[in-house]
N, C-alpha and C positions, 0 to 999 in steps of 0.2 A: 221710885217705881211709878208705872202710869200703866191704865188698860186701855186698852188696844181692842175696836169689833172688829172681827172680823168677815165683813158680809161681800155675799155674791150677789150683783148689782144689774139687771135685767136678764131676771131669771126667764127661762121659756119651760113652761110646764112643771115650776119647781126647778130644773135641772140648768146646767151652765152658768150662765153669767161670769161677768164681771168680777176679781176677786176685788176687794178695797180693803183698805183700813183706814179705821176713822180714828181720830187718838183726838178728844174731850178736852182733855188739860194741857196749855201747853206753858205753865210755869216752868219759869226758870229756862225754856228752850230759846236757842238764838236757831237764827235760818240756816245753819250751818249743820247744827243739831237736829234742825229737823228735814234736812236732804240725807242724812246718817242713817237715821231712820227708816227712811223712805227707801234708802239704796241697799238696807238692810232687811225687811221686810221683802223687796221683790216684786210687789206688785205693779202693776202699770200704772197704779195712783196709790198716794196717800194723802189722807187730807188731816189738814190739823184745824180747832176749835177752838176761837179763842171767843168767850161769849160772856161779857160784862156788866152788870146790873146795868138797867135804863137805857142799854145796845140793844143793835141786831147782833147776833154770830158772824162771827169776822172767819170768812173759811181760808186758807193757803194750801193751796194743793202743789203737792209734789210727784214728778215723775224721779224712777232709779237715778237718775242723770241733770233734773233742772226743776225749778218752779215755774207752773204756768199760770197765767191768770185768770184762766177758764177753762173747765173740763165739765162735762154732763156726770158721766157717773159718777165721782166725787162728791157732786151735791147732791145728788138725787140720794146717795147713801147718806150723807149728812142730814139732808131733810129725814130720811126714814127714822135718824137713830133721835133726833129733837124732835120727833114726833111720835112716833110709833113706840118708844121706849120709852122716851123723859128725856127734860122735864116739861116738856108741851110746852105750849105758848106762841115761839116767835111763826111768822107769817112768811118770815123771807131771811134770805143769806146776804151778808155781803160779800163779796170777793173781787178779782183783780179789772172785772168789768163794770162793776156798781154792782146794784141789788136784785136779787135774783129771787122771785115770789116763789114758795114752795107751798103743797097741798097733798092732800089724800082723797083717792077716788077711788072709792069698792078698795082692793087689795093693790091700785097701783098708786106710787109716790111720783110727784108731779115737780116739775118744773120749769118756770116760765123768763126764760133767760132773755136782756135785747134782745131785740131783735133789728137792726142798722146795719147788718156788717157790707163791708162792700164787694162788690163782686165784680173782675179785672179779667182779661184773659191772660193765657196762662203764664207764667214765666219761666217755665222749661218743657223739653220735648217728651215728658212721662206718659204724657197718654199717647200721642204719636206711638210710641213704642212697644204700648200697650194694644195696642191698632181702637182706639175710643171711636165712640160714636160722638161724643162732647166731652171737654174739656173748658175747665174754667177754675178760679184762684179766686177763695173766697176768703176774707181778711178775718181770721176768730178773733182776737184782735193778730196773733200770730197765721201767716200765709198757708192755708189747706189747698190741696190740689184737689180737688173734685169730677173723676173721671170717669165717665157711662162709658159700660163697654155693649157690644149687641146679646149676650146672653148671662145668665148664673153658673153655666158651663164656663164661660168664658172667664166669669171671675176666679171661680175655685181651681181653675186649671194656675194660675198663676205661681211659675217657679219661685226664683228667685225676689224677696223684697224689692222695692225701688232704695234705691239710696237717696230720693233727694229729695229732702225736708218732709214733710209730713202728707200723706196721699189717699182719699180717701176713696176706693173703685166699687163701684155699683153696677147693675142689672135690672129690669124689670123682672120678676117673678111674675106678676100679675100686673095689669098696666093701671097704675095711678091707684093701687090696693095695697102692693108687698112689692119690697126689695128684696135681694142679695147683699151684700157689702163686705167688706174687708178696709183692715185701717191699717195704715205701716207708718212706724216714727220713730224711724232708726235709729238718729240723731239726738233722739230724748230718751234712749234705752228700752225704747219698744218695738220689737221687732216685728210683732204683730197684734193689737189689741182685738179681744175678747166683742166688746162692745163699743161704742164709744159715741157720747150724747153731743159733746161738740161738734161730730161730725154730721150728726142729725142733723143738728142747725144750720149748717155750712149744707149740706142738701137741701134743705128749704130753701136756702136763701138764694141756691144756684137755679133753683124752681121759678121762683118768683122773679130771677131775672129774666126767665124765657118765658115768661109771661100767665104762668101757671098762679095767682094771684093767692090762690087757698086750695087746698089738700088736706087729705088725713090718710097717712099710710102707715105700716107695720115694716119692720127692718130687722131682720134675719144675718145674725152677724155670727162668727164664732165658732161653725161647725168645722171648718178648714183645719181648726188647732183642737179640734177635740171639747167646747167651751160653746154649747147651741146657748145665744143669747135671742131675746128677744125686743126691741124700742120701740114704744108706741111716741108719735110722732103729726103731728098738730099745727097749723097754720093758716092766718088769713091776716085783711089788713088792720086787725090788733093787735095781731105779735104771734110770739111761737112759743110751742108748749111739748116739752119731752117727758116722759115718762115708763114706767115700767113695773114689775115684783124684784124686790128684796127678801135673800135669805139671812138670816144669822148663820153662821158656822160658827164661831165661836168668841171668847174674848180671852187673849191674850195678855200678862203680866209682861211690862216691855222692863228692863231694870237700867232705866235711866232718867 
């Protein structure tokens, strides 16, 4: 048996987010055990802890469907629950892109991932079809498609998913204040995510390629599925910085 938190991961007002699970212990678990898990659980993410006298916390995060090397809400839950719960101490994560500094400000949990990714034009016609204002393919180190469309109308109206590879579509709300957003990653068994901090990042960085150097915006994701999330969202030329409010719901006994 192992416990399992269960928290919602950029809360807006208390309400929505992110669901995650964070599971602490992961003796005795091979990666096979803990995509079981993860495919079992349901959530858009899980992350596992594996954190060793004289280490950082080593995180592995799982979707339904694969391990990625990088996710924002996974850490940002992980930081909340090594910090805000116990047993304090570390300063940063590592996971599948290096080290990843983690912090507390007022009521939001922080984190400050690379920021190097590269940024390519696109490799399929998803915004084209989406009718974008910009389209761009920014490497998390896995390919996001990052696509502005001309309104938040524009996004929410959006029928059907994309099918191809991961897509992350945006809106001004307010110019250079507040997005709209929506994430689809079909292909990793998410059909539509809640909130998603990678993709924060992958919007900085498609920022800063059009010459937008430093920003600080707020990202409105989640209402489309019932799930109003909130990303606070940070950048200049020292790097980039995601953050938000964590709920507990609960902790779960997993029996394996």
């Amino acid at each position: 048996m192992r416990h399992c938190y269960v928290l919602r991961v950029f809360t807006r007002d208390g309400e929505g987010g992110n669901h995650l699970g964070v599971i602490p212990d992961v003796t005795g678990l091979t990666r096979d055990g803990m995509q079981s898990i993860a495919a079992d659980l349901g959530f858009s993410e899980t992350v596992f802890l594996d954190w060793r006298e004289g280490g950082n916390p080593h995180a592995r995060i799982f979707t339904p469907a694969s391990e990625l090397p990088f996710a924002g809400h996974p850490l940002v839950g992980a930081a909340w629950v090594l910090t805000r719960i116990g047993p304090g101490g570390p300063d940063c994560i590592e996971c599948g892109v290096g080290e990843v500094a983690i912090r507390n400000v007022g009521r939001s949990t922080w984190i400050d991932p690379p920021f190097d990714q590269t940024v390519s034009d696109p490799s399929s016609d998803v915004g084209e079809r989406l009718g974008a204002v910009h389209t761009c393919e920014v490497a998390m180190p896995l390919p996001y498609l990052v696509v502005e469309l001309e309104s938040p109308q524009a996004v929410s109206v959006i029928g059907r998913p994309p099918d191809d590879g991961m897509v992350y579509v945006w809106a001004w709300e307010e110019e250079r204040k507040r997005i709209r957003a929506r994430f689809f990653a079909r292909e990793h068994g998410v059909v539509e995510d809640p909130a998603t901090g990678s993709a924060a990042v992958a919007f900085a960085a498609s920022m800063r390629a059009r010459g937008v150097m430093s920003g600080s915006v707020v990202i409105h994701q989640g209402q489309e599925i019932g799930h109003p999330s909130q990303i606070e969202l940070q950048w200049d030329e020292h790097g980039v910085h995601v953050g938000g409010e964590v709920a507990r719901d609960e902790v779960r006994v997993l029996e394996v």
